[in-house]
RODO-2510 file (C-alpha; in nm, 4 decimals, decimal comma):
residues 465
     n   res          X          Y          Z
     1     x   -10,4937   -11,5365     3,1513
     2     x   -10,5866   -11,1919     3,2307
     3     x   -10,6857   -10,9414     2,9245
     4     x   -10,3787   -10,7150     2,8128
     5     x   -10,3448   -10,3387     2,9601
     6     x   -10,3039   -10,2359     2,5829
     7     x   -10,6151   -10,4722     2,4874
     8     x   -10,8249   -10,3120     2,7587
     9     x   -10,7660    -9,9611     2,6459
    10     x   -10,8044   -10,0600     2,2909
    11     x   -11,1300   -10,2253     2,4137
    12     x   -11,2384    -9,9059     2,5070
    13     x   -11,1304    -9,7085     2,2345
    14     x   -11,3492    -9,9494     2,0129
    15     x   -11,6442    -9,9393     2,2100
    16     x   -11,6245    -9,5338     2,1887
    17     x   -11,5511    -9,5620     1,7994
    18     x   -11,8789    -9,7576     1,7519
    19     x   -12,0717    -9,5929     1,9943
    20     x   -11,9503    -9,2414     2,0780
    21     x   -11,9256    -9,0247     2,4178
    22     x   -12,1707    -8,9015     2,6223
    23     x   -12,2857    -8,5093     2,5161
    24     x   -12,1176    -8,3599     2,8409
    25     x   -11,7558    -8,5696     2,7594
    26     x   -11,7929    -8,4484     2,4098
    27     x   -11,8672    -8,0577     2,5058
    28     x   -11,5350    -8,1104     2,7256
    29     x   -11,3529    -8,2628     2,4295
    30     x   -11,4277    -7,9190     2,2528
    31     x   -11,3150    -7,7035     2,4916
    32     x   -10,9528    -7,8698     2,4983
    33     x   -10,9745    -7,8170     2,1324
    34     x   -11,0458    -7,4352     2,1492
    35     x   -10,7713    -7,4140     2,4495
    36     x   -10,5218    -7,5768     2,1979
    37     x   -10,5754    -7,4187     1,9248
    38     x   -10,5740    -7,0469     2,0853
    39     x   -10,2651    -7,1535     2,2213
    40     x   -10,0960    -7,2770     1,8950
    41     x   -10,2117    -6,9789     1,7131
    42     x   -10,0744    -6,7200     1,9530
    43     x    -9,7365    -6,9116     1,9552
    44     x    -9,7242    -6,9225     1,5389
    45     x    -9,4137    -6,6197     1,5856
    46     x    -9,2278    -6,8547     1,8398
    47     x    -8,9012    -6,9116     1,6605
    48     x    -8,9418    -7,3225     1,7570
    49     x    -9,2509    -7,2895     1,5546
    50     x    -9,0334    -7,1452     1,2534
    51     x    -8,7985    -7,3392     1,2526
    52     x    -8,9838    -7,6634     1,2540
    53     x    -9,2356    -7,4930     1,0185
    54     x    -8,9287    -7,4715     0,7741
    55     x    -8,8263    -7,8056     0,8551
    56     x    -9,1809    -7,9936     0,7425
    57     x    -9,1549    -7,7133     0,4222
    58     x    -8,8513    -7,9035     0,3047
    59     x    -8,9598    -8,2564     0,3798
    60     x    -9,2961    -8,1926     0,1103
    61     x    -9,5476    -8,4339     0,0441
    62     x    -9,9054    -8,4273    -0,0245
    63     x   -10,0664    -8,1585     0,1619
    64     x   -10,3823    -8,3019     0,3623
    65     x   -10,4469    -8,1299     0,6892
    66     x   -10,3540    -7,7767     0,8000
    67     x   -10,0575    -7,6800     0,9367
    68     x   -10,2231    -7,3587     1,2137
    69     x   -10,1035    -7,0212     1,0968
    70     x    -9,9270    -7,1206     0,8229
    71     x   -10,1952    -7,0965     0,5528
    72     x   -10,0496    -7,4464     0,4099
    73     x   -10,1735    -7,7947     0,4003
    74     x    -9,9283    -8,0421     0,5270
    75     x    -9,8500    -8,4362     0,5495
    76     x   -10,0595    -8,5696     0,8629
    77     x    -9,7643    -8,5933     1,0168
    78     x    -9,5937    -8,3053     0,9296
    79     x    -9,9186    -8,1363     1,0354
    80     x    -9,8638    -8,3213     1,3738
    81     x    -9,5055    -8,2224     1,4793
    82     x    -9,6010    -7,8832     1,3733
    83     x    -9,9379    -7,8044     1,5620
    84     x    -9,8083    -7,9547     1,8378
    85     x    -9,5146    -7,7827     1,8573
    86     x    -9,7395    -7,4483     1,8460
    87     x   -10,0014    -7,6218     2,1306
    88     x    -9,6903    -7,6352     2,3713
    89     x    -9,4494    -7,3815     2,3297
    90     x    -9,5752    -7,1144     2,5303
    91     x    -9,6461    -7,3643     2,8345
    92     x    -9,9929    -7,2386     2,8323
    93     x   -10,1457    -7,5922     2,7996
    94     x   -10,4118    -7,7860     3,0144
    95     x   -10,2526    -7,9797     3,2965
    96     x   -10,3234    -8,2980     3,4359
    97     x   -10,2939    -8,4009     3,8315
    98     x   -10,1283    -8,5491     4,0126
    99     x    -9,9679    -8,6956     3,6925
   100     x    -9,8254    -8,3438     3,5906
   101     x    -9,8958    -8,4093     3,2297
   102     x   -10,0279    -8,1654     2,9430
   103     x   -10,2184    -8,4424     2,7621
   104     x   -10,3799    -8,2081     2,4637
   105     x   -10,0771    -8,0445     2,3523
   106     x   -10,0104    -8,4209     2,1969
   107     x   -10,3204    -8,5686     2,1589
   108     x   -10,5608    -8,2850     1,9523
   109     x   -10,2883    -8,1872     1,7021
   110     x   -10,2630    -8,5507     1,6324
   111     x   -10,6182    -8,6212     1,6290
   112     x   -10,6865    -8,2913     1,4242
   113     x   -10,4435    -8,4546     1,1687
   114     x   -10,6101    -8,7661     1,0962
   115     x   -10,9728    -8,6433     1,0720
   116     x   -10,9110    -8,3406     0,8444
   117     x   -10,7113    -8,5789     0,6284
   118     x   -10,9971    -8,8821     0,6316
   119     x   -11,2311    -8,5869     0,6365
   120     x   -11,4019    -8,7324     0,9929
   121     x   -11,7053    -8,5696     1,1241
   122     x   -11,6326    -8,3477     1,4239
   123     x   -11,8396    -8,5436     1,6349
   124     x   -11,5453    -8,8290     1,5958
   125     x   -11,2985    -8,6201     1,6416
   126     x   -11,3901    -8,5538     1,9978
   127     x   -11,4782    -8,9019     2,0498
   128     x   -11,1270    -8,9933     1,9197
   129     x   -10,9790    -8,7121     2,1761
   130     x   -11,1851    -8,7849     2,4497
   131     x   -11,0561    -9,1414     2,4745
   132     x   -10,6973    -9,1067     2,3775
   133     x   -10,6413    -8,7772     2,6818
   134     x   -10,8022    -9,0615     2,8891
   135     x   -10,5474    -9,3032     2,7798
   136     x   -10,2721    -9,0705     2,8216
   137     x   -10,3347    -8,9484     3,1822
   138     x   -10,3968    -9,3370     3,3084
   139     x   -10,0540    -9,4415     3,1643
   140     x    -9,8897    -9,1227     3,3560
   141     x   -10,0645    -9,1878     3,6732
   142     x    -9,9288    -9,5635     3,6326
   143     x    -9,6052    -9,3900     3,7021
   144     x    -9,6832    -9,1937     4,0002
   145     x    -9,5441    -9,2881     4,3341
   146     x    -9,8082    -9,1811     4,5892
   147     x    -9,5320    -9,2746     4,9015
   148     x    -9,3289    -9,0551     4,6848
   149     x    -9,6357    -8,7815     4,5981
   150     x    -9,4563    -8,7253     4,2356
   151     x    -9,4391    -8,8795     3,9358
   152     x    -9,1657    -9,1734     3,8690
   153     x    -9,1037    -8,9952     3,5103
   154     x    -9,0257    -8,7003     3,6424
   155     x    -8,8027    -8,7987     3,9362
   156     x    -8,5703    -8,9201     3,6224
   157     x    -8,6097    -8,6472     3,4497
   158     x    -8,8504    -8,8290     3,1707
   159     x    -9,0703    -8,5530     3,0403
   160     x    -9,4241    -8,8291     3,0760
   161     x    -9,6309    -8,5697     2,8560
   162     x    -9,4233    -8,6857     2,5533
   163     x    -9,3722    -9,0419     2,6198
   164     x    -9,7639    -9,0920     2,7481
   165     x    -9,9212    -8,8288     2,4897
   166     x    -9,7595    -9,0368     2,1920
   167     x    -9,9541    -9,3274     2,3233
   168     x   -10,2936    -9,1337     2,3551
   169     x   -10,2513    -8,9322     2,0469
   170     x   -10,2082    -9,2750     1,8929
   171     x   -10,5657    -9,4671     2,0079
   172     x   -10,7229    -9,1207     1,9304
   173     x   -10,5439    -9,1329     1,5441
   174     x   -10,6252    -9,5254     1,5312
   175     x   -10,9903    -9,4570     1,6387
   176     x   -10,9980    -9,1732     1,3742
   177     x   -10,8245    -9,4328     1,1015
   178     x   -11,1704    -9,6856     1,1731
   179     x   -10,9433    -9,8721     1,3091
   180     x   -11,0359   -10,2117     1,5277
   181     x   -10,9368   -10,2952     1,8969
   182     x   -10,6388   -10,4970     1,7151
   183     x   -10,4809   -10,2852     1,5776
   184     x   -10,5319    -9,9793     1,7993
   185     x   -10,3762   -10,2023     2,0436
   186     x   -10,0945   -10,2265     1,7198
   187     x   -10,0718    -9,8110     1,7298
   188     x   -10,0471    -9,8133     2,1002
   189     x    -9,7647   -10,0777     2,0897
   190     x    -9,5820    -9,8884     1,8137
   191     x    -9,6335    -9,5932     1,9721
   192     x    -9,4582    -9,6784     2,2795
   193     x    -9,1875    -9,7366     2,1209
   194     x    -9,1365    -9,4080     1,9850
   195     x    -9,2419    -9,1196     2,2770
   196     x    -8,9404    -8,9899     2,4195
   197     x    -8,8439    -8,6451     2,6087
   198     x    -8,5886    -8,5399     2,8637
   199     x    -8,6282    -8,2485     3,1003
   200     x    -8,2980    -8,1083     3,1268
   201     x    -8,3833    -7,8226     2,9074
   202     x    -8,6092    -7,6939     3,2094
   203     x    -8,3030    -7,6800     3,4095
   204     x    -7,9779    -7,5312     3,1806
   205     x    -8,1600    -7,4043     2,8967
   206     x    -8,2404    -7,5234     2,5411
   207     x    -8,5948    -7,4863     2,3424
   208     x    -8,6013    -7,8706     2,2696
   209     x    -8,8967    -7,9213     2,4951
   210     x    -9,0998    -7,7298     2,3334
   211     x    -9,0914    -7,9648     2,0379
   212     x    -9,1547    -8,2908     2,2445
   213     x    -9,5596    -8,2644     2,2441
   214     x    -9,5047    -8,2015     1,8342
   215     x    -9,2911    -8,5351     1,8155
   216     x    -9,5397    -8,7175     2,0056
   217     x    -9,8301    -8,5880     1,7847
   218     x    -9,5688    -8,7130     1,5269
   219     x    -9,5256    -9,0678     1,6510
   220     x    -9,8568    -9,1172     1,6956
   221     x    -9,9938    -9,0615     1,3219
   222     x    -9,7028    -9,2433     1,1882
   223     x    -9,7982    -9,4979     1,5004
   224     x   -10,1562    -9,5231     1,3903
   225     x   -10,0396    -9,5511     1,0054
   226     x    -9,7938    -9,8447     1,0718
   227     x   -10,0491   -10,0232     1,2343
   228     x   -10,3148    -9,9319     0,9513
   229     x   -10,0458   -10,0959     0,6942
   230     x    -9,9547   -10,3838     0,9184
   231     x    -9,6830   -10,3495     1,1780
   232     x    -9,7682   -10,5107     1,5127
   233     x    -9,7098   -10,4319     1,8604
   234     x    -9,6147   -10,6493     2,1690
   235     x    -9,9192   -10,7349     2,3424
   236     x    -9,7727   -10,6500     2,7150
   237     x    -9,6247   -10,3733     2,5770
   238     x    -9,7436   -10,1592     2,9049
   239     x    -9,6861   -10,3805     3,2092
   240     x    -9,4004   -10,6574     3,0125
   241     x    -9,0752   -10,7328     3,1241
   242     x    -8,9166   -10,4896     2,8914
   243     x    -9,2363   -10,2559     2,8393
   244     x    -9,2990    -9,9232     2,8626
   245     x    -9,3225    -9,8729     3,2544
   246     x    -9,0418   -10,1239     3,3588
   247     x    -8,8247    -9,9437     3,1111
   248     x    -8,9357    -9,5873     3,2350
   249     x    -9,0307    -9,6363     3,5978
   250     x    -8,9261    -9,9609     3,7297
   251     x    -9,0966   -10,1357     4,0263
   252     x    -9,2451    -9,7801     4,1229
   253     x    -9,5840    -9,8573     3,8965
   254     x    -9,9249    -9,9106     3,9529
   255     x   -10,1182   -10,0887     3,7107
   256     x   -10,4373   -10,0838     3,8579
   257     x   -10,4368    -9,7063     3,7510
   258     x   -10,4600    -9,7961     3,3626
   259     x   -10,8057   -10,0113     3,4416
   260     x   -10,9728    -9,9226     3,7516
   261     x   -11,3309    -9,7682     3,6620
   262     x   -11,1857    -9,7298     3,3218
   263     x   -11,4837    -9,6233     3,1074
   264     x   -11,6649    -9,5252     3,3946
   265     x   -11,4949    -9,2552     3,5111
   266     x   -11,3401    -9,0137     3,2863
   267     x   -11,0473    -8,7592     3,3792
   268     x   -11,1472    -8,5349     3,1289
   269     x   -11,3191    -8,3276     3,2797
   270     x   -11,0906    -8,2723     3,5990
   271     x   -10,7844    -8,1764     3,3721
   272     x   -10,6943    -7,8286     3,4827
   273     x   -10,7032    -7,5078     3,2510
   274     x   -10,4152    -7,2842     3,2523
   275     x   -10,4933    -6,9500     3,3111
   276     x   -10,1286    -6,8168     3,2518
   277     x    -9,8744    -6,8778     2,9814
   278     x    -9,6212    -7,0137     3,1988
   279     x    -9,5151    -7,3500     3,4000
   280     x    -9,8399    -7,4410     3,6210
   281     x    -9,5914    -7,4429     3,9338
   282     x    -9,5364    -7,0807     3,8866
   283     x    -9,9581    -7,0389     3,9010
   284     x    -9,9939    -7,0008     4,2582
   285     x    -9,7257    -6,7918     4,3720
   286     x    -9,8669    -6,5822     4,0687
   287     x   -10,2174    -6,5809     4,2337
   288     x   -10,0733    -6,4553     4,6002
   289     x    -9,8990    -6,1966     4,4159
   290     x   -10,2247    -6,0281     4,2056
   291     x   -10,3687    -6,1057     4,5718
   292     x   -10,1105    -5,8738     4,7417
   293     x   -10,1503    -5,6149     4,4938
   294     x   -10,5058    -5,5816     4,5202
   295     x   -10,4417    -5,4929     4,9016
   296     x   -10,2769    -5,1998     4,7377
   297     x    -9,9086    -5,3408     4,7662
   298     x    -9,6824    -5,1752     4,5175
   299     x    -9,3241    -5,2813     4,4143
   300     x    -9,1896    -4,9823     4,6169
   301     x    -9,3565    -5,0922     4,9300
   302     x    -9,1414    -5,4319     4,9705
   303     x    -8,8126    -5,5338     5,1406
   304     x    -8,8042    -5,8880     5,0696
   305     x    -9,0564    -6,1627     4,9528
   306     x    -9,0773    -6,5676     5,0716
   307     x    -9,2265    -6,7595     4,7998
   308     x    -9,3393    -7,0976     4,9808
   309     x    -9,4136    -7,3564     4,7455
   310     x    -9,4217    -7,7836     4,7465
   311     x    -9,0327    -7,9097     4,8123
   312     x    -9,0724    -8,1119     4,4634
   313     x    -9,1567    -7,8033     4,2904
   314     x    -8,8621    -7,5757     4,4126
   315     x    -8,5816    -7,7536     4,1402
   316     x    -8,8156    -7,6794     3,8251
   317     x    -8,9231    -7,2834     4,0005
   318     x    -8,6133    -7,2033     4,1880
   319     x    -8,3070    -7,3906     4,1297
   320     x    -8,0570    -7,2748     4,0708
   321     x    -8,1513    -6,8953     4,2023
   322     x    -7,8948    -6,7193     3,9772
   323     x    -8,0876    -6,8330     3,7284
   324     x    -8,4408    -6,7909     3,8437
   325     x    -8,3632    -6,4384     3,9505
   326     x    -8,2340    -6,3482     3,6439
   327     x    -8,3932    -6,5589     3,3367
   328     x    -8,2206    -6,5840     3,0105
   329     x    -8,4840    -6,5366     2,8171
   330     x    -8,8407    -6,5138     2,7781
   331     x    -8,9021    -6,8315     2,8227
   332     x    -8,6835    -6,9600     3,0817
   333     x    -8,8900    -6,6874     3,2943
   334     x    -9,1726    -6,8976     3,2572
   335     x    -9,0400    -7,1252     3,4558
   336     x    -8,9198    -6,8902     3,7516
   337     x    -9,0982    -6,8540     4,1080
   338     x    -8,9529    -6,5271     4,1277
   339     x    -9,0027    -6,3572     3,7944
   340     x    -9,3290    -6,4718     3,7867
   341     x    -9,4227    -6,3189     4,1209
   342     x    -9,2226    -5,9935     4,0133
   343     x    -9,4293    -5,9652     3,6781
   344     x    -9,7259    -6,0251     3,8851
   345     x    -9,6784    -5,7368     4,1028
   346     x    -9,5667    -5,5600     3,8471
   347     x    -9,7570    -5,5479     3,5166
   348     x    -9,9962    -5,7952     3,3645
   349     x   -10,2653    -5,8513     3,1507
   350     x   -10,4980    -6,0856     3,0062
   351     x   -10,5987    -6,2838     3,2980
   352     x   -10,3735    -6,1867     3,4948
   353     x   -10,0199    -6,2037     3,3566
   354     x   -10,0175    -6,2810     2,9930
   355     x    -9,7346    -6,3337     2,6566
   356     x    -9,5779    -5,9733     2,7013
   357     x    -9,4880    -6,0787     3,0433
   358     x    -9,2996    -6,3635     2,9129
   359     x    -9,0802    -6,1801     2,5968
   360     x    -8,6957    -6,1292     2,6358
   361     x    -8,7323    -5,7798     2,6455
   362     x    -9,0027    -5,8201     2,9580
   363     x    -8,7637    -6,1011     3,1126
   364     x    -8,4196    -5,8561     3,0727
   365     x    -8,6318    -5,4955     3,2245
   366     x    -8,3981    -5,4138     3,5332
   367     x    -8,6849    -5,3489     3,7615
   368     x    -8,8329    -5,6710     3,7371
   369     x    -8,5182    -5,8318     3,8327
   370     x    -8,4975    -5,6404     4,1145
   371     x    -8,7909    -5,7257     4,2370
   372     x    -8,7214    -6,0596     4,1548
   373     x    -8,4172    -6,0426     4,3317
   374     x    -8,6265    -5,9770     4,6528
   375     x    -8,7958    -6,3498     4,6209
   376     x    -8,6708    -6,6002     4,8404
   377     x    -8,7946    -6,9745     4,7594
   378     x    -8,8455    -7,2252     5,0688
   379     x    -9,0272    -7,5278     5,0974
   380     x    -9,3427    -7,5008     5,2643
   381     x    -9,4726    -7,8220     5,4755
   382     x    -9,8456    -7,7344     5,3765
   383     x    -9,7790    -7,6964     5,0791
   384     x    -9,6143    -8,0221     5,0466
   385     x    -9,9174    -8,1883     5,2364
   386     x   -10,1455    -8,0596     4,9086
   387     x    -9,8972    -8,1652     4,6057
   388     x    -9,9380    -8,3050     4,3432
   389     x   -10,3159    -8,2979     4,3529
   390     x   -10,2850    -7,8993     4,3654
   391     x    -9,9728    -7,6409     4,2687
   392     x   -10,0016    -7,4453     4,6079
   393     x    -9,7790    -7,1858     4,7287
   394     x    -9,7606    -6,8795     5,0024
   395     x    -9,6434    -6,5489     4,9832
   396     x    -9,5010    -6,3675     5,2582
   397     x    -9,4390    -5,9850     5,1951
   398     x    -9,2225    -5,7728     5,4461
   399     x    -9,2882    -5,4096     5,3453
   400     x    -9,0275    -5,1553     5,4322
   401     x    -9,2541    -4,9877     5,7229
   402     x    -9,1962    -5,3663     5,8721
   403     x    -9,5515    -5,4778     5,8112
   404     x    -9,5342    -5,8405     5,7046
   405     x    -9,8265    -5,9836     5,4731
   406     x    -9,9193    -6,3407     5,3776
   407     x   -10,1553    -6,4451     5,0906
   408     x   -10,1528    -6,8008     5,1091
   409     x   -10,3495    -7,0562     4,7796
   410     x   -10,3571    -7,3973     4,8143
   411     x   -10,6716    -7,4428     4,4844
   412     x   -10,5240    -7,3401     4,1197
   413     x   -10,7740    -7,1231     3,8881
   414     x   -10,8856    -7,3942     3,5996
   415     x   -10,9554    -7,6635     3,8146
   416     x   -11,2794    -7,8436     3,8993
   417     x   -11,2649    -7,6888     4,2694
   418     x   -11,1989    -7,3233     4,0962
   419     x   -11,2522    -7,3277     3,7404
   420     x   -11,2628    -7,0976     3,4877
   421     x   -11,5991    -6,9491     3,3277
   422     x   -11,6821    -7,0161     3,0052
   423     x   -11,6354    -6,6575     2,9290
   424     x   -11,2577    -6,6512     3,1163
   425     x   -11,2247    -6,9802     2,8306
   426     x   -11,3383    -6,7867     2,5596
   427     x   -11,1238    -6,4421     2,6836
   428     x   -10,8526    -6,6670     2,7159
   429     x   -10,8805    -6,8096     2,3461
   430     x   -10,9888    -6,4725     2,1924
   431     x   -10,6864    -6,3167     2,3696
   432     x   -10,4647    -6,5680     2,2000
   433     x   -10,6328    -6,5788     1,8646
   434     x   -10,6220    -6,2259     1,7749
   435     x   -10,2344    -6,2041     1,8104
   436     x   -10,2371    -6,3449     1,4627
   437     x   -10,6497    -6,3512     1,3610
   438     x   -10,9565    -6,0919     1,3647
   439     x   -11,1479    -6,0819     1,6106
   440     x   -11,4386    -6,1867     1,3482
   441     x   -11,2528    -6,4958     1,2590
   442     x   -11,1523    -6,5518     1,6334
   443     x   -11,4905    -6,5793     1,7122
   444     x   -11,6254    -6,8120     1,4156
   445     x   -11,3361    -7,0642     1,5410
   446     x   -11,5048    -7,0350     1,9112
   447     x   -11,8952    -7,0456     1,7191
   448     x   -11,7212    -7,3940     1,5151
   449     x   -11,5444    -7,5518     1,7909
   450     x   -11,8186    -7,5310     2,0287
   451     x   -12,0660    -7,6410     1,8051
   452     x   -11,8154    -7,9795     1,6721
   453     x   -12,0926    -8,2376     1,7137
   454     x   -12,2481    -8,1021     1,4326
   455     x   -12,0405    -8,0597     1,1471
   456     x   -11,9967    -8,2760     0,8868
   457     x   -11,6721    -8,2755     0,8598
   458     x   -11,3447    -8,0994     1,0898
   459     x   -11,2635    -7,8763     0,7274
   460     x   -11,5739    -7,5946     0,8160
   461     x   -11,2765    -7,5226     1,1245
   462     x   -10,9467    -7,5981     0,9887
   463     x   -11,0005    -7,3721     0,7012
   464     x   -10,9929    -7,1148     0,9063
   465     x   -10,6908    -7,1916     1,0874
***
C-alpha cells in the first residue's frame, strides 16, 4: 500500500525539523516574514483588525506571543487570528501561481505564534515556514484544473488560501511544537477539518475575508495543539473518500501535485511579491496605466479606456461594473479594474499606487470615478493564453485628439521573471512600517528579520513588534 499524502508531507516536515533548510530557502523564508509583518503593521488601524483585536481582549488567557501593534502578549492562538488578520487585510500579501493563493498571510502569523511562545530559535522558525508555505501551495495546486486554467476552489467560490493555509500553518506550528511525522500528520488531519472561507464577500461586499487568513492561523495552532495533546487525524485525510479535495473539488484533483519532486523542488522562492496593496488581478492593468502616464498621458487627455484582462479574472475586477466603477469603500476599490487604473493615472505613491489610494475618502473623490467611469473591461484572448501562471492585462487609451495608445504586460513586478530588488522589499516594508513605527525601529525589524538564522530565540524581533 502506497505511503499517505498527509504521511509524505509530514515525512518531509520531519526531515526539515531534524535537519533544517538550505541557507538560500531560509533567506527566502525571511523575506516572507518581513513582507508580512510590514503588511500587518501598516493595517493595525484597519477596523477588522479592531474589532478582532477587541474580540481576543475579552477572550484573556495567558499572554505568550505578541499580538503586532498592539503592545500586548496574547494566547498563541489569539495571537494567530489576530496577526493574521493584520497580514491580509490590506490584500497586500505574497501570491502564489497558478494556485492563486496568499500562503504567508496564514502560515507566518501561525508559525510566529508557536516559536515566540516555545521560545524557538529563528533559524526554526523559517525552517517551520519554509515547509508549511510548501505544503500549502501543493494542496492548492491539487485543486487546479489545468483544462480549466483556474483553480477548482475558486470556481466554487472556496477562498483555497484559508482552507490550504490552515493546513500549512499547521505542519509549520507542529514542526515548531518538536513534533514527530505522526502527529504532524495528526495537525494536518485536524487541520483540515477546520479551514474554511467563502468568496462572496469579493463580490457584494462584507469585510469577512479579511479575517479568513487569521482563522486559519487560528486553526492551525489549536490544530498543532490537539495533536500535541492527543487527537488524531484520518490518515487519507487529503485524497479519501470524504477528504479534503473530494469534499472541496471533486474529481477535478491532481494528486501527483502534493508529491512530485516534493523536497526537491521548493515553490518558495517563485511565490510572487505584491508590489501594490490591492487584489494581484488589478496589478497589471495598474502597470499599463503608470506605463501610459510616463508617455506623458494625463487624465484630461482621455476619451475612453479598454482594460483587457484574462476572462477568469473579469468577475473578481469587473463584475458587476456599477460596482467596479463606483466602489463602496476603500476596500472594495481594491478589487476594481477600473479604479485601480484611474488611481494609477491619477495619483500614487509608494511603488506605485500605495494605502492612500485605497481609503474611502480616495475611493468616493468624484474625479477618480470619472475616470473610472471611462474603463471598459473585455476579455482579452492573450491574456487568457498567459493565466493563471501570470495576472496580464492591456490597456488601450483613446485620447480626445483620436490618438489611440496600447501598453500591453503579460510579467507581474514580484515575480521570479520580474522581481523586486531587495531595496523595492525593504521600501516596501519601511513604507508600511512607519505608518505606525520609527523609522529607527523600522529598520532594526528589517536588520532582525534578515539576520533570523542567528538569533537565539524569535523574542530579539517580536519585542519590537
Amino acid at each position: 500500500m502506497s505511503t499517505a499524502l498527509v504521511r509524505r508531507l509530514a515525512d518531509l516536515a520531519d526531515e526539515v525539523r531534524r535537519g533544517g533548510l538550505p541557507d538560500e530557502l531560509r533567506a527566502d523564508a525571511a523575506r516572507r516574514v518581513l513582507d508580512v509583518l510590514g503588511n500587518s503593521l501598516a493595517a493595525t488601524a484597519q477596523p477588522p483588525a479592531a474589532a478582532v483585536g477587541e474580540l481576543v481582549r475579552e477572550w484573556g488567557g495567558e499572554g505568550r506571543a505578541t499580538g503586532i501593534g498592539t503592545g500586548t502578549r496574547l494566547p498563541e492562538p489569539s495571537a494567530a487570528l489576530l496577526n493574521g488578520t493584520l497580514a491580509h487585510s490590506l490584500d497586500f500579501d505574497d501570491t502564489h501561481l497558478p494556485s492563486v493563493l496568499h500562503p504567508s498571510a496564514s502560515v507566518v502569523p501561525a508559525a510566529l505564534a508557536v516559536a515566540e511562545a516555545r521560545g524557538a530559535s529563528g533559524a526554526r522558525l523559517l525552517d517551520a515556514i519554509g515547509v508549511g508555505v510548501e505544503v500549502a501551495v501543493r494542496v492548492g495546486m491539487a485543486g487546479y484544473d489545468r483544462r480549466l486554467g483556474n483553480s477548482v476552489f475558486f470556481e466554487r467560490g472556496l477562498h483555497a488560501t484559508a482552507i490550504c493555509g490552515a493546513l500549512g500553518g499547521a505542519v509549520a506550528a507542529a514542526m515548531l511544537s518538536d513534533m514527530d511525522s505522526e502527529r504532524i500528520a495528526d495537525a494536518v488531519g485536524i487541520a483540515a477539518s477546520m479551514g474554511s472561507g467563502l468568496l462572496e464577500a469579493n463580490r457584494t461586499g462584507g469585510t469577512v475575508k479579511r479575517v479568513h487568513c487569521g482563522w486559519a492561523a487560528h486553526a492551525a495552532v489549536t490544530a498543532a495543539g490537539l495533536a500535541r495533546t492527543g487527537i488524531t487525524g484520518p490518515p487519507t485525510v487529503l485524497e479519501g473518500r470524504f477528504g479534503l479535495l473530494q469534499a472541496f473539488c471533486g474529481d477535478q484533483v491532481d494528486l501527483g501535485a502534493i508529491t512530485d519532486g516534493l523536497g526537491e523542488r521548493w515553490e518558495l522562492p517563485g511565490i510572487f511579491f505584491k508590489p501594490y496593496p490591492c487584489n494581484h488581478f488589478t496589478h497589471a492593468g495598474i502597470d499599463a496605466a503608470l506605463r501610459l502616464r510616463k508617455r506623458g498621458v494625463g487624465p484630461a487627455d482621455i476619451e475612453a479606456l479598454e482594460l483587457g484582462a484574462p476572462t477568469a479574472v473579469l468577475r473578481t475586477i469587473g463584475e458587476p461594473r456599477e460596482d467596479k466603477i463606483k466602489p463602496k469603500s476603500g476596500y472594495h476599490a481594491a478589487f476594481s479594474g477600473p479604479y485601480t487604473v484611474a488611481a494609477a493615472l491619477l495619483g500614487g505613491g509608494g511603488l506605485g499606487v500605495f494605502h492612500e489610494d485605497f481609503t474611502d475618502e480616495a475611493a468616493a473623490d468624484p474625479e477618480r470615478l470619472a475616470l473610472a467611469a471611462k474603463v471598459t473591461c473585455v476579455p482579452d484572448e492573450r491574456c487568457d493564453e498567459i493565466f493563471p501562471h501570470q495576472f496580464p492585462a492591456v490597456l488601450r487609451a483613446r485620447l480626445r485628439d483620436g490618438t489611440q495608445l496600447e501598453e500591453r504586460v503579460e510579467e507581474n513586478r514580484g515575480g521570479s521573471g520580474n522581481p523586486l530588488s531587495a531595496d523595492e522589499l525593504a521600501t516596501k516594508f519601511r513604507l508600511n512600517a512607519t505608518r505606525v513605527l520609527s523609522e529607527e525601529r523600522a529598520d532594526r525589524i528589517t536588520e532582525l528579520t534578515y539576520g533570523l538564522t542567528e538569533l537565539p530565540t524569535v523574542t530579539e524581533l517580536t519585542r519590537l513588534l
